[in-house]
C-alpha positions as CSV (number, residue, x, y, z in Angstrom):
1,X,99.2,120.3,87.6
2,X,103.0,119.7,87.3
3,X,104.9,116.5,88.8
4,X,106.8,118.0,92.1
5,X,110.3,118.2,92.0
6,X,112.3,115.8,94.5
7,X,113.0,118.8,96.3
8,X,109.4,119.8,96.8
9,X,108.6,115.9,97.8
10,X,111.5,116.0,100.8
11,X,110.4,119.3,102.2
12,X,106.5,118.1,101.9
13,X,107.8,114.6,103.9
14,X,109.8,117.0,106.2
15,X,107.0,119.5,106.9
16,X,104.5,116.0,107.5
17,X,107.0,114.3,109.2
18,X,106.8,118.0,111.8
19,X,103.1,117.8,111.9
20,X,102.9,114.4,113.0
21,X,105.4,114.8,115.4
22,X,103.3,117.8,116.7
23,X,100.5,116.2,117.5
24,X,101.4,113.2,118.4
25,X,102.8,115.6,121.9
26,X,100.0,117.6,121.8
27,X,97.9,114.1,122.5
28,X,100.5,112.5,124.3
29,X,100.5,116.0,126.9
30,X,96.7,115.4,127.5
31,X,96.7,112.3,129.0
32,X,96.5,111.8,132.5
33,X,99.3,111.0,134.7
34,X,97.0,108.6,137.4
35,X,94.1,107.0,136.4
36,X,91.1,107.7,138.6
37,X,91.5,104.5,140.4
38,X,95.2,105.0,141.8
39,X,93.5,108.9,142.3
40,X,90.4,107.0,144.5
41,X,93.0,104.7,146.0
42,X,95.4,107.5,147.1
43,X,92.4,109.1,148.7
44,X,91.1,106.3,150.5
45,X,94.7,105.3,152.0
46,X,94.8,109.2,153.3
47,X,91.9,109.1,155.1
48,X,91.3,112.7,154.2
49,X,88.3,112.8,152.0
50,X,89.0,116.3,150.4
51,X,92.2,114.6,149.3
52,X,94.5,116.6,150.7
């Protein structure tokens, strides 16, 4: 197996660099934007069990 070329090492960094990037949204889209509690709390202060 040849060494890679400085080239090859960048665009390997690069194409890491994406990936991480990538998922690090993909996770970061996922979590929730209330925690149950504020969710329960909201509910509570309507009144209106079905939440609504």
């Amino acid at each position: 197996m040849k060494p890679l070329s400085h080239t090859e090492t960048s665009t390997l960094q690069v194409l890491l660099s994406w990936g991480e990037d990538l998922v690090a949204r993909a996770v970061a889209s996922m979590k929730p934007k209330h925690s149950a509690s504020q969710a329960a709390a909201a509910v509570a202060e309507s009144g209106n069990p079905s939440g609504v």
